[in-house]
matplotlib code that plots the C-alpha trace (Angstrom):
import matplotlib.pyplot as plt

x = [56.3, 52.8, 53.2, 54.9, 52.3, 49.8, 51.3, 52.3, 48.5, 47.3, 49.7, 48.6, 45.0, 46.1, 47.2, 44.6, 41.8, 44.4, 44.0, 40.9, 40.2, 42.7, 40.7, 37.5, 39.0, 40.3, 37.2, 35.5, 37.4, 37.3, 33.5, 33.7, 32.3, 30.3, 27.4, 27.9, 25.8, 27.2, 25.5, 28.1, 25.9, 26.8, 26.1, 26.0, 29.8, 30.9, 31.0, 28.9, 30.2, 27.7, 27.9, 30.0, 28.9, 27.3, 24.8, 21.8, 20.4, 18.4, 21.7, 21.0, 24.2, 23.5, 25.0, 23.2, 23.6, 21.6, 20.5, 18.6, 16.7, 15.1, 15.6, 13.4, 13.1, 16.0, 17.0, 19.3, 17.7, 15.3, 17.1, 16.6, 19.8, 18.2, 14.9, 15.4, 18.3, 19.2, 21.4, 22.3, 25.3, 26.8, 26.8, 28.2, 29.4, 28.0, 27.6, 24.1, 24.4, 26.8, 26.0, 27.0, 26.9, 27.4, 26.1, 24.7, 25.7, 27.2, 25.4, 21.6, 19.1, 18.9, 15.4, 13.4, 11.0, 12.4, 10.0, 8.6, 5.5, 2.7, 2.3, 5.5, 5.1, 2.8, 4.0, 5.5, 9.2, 10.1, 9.1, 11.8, 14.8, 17.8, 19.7, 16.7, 17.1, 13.7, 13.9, 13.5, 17.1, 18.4, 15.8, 16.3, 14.8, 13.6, 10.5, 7.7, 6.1, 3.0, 2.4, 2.7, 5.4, 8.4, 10.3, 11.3, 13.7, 15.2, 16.5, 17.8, 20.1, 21.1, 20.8, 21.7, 19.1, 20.6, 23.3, 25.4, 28.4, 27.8, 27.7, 24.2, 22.6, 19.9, 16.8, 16.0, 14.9, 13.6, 12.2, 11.3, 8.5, 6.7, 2.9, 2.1, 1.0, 3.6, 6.2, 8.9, 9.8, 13.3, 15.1, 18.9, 19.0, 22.3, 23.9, 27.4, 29.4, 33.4, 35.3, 37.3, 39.3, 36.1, 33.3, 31.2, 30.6, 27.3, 28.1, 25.0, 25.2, 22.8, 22.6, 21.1, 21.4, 19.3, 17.3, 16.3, 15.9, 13.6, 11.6, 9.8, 12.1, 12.1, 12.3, 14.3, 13.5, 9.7, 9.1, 11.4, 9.6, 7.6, 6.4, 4.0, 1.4, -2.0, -1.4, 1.6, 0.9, 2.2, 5.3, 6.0, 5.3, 7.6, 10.4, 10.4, 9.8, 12.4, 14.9, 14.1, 15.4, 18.4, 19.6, 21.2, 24.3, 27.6]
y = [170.5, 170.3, 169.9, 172.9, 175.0, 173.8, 174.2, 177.9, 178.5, 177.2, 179.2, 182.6, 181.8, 182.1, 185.4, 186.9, 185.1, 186.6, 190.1, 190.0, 189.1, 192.1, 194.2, 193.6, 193.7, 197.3, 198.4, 196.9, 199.4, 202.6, 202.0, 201.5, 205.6, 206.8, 209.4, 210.9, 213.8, 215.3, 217.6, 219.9, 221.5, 224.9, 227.7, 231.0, 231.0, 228.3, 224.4, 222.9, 220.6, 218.4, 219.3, 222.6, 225.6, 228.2, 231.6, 232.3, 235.7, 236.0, 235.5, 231.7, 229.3, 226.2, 222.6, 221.0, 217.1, 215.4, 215.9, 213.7, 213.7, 211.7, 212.9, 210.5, 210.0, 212.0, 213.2, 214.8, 216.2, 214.0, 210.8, 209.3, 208.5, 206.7, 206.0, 206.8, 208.2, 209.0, 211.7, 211.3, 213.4, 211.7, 208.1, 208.7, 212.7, 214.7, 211.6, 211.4, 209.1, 207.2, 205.1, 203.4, 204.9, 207.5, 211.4, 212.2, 215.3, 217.1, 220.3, 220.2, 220.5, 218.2, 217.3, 215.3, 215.1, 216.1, 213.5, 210.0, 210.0, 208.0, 205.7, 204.2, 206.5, 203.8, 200.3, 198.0, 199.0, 195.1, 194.2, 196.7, 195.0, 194.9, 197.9, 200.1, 203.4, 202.8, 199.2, 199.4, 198.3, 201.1, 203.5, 203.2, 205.6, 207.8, 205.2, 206.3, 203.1, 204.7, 207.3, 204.8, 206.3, 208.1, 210.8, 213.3, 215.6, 215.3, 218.0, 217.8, 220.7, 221.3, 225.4, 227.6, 230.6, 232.9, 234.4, 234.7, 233.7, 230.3, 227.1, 225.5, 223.6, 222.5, 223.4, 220.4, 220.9, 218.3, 218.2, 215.1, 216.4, 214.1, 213.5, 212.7, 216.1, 218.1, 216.4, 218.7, 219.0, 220.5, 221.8, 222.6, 224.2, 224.9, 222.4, 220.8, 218.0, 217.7, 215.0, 213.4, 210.0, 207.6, 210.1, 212.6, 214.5, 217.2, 219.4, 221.1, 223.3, 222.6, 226.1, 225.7, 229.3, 229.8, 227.3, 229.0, 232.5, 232.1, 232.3, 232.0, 232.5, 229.4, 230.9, 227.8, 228.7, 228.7, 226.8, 223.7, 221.0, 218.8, 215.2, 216.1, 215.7, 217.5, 221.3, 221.6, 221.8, 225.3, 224.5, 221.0, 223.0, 225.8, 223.2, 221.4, 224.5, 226.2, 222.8, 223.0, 226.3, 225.9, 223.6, 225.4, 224.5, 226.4]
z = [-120.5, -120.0, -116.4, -116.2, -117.4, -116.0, -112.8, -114.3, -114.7, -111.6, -109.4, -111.8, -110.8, -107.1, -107.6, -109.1, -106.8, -103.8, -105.8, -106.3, -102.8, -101.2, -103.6, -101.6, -98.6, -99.3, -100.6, -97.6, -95.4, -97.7, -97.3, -93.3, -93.4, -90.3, -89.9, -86.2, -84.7, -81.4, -78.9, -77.1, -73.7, -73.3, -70.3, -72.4, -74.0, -71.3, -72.0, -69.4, -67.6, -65.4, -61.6, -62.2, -61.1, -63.4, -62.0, -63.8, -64.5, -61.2, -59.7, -58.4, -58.8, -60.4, -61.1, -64.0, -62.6, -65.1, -69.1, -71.5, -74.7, -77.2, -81.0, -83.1, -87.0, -87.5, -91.3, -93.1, -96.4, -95.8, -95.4, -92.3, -90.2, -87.4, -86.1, -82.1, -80.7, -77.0, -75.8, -72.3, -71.4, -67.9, -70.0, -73.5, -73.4, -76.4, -79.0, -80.1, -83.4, -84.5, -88.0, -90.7, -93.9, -96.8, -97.3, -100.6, -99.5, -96.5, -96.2, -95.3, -93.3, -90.0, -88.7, -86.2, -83.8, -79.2, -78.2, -79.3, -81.4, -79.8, -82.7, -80.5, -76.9, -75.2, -76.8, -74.4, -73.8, -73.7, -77.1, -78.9, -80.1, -78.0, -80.0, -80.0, -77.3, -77.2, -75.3, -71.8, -70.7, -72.8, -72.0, -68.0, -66.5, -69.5, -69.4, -66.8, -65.5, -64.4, -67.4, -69.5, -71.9, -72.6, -71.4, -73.7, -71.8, -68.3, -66.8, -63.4, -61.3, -57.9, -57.4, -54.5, -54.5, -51.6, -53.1, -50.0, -50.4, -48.9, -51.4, -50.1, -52.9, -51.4, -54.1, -56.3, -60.0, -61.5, -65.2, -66.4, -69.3, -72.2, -73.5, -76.8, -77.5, -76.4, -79.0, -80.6, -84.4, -84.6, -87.9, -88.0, -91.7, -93.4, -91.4, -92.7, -91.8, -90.8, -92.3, -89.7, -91.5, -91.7, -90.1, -91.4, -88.0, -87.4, -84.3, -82.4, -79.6, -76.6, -74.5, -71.1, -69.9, -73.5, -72.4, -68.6, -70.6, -73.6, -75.4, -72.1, -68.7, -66.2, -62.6, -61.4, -57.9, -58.3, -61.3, -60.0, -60.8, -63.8, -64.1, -66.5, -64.4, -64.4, -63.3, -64.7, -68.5, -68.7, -67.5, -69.3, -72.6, -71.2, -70.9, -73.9, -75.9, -74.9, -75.3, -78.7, -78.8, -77.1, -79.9, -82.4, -84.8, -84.4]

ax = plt.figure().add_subplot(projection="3d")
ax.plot(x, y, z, "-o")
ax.set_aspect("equal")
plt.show()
């Protein structure tokens, strides 16, 4: 009889240490929640597609082939999602972030720096962890070797400037813009979030025919080109000014 039962007991310890453990493991995945920011490009009311062909207001057809950012300390309500992000729109599409965790609450403001700060701008690109954006595998060619530093937007298009009827897309634009001192702060307010199952997603718009028109128009056929370099602070300032607003929510 006392076999029995304890035999009885033993198997009811089983089950509840099986329980117990299922429990977890549920809980485990109802916590598995995402925080996911994506960047949708736009041209005016079109989605832009990189090496499609969109006209600018002078008239000029264009093929964006190439657009990168770094979004750093970035915050919702003042919480900080991630320290250094990297959009680049041929590689991963429109995701910006992607990370673990819960919202407090899903409507806010969004904020962060287009740019690096220097406190990490000239610090050697090898020494980041292997996850960071910021290390110099990830980084690629967003990392000038000669600056030294980061870039913080590159902008790079293809643009046929006779408007004759003949596809020749032969003018170059390259904008690969940074310095320290031309860092970005950017606010989204009265953003919200869409839950999707196990995400919480932010949607921003990225207009590029916004970003050619104001607040100060880029003439794409005579203001082609930026590496930053000295003589062309008006139009590195230009750029990344007008980037920032080109971002906007939906």
């Amino acid at each position: 009889m006392m076999k029995s039962k304890s035999i009885f007991t033993l198997l009811l310890l089983i089950l509840m240490l099986s329980s117990c453990k299922d429990d977890k493991i549920e809980n485990s995945v109802l916590n598995n929640t995402y925080v996911k920011l994506v960047v949708q490009p736009y041209f005016g009311n079109e989605i832009l597609n990189l090496d499609a062909t969109h006209t600018t207001q002078e008239g000029y057809d264009i093929q964006f082939t190439d657009i990168k950012f770094y979004f750093q300390d970035v915050r919702f309500n003042s919480e900080q999602l991630v320290g250094v992000s990297l959009f680049d729109y041929r590689l991963r599409g429109d995701l910006l972030i992607r990370v673990n965790g819960e919202l407090a609450d899903t409507t806010g403001t969004l904020t962060g720096n287009i740019g690096v700060e220097a406190g990490l701008n000239h610090l050697d690109p090898s020494s980041f962890p292997n996850e960071s954006m910021l290390n110099i595998v990830n980084a690629n060619d967003m990392h000038w070797d000669w600056n030294p530093g980061y870039i913080f937007v590159k902008i790079e298009a293809k643009v046929d400037t006779i408007p004759d009827g003949i596809a020749l897309f032969n003018h170059n634009v390259i904008y690969h813009v940074g310095l320290d001192e031309n860092i970005q702060s950017l606010s989204i307010p009265n953003l919200s979030a869409a839950k999707i199952e196990n995400e919480n997603i932010f949607s921003l718009k990225l207009d590029m025919k916004a970003f050619l028109e104001g607040p100060q128009l880029i003439d794409v056929k005579d203001e082609s080109s930026s590496h930053s370099a000295a003589g062309q602070d008006a139009l590195t300032l230009k750029v990344l000014q007008n980037f920032n607003a080109a971002i906007t929510s939906f």
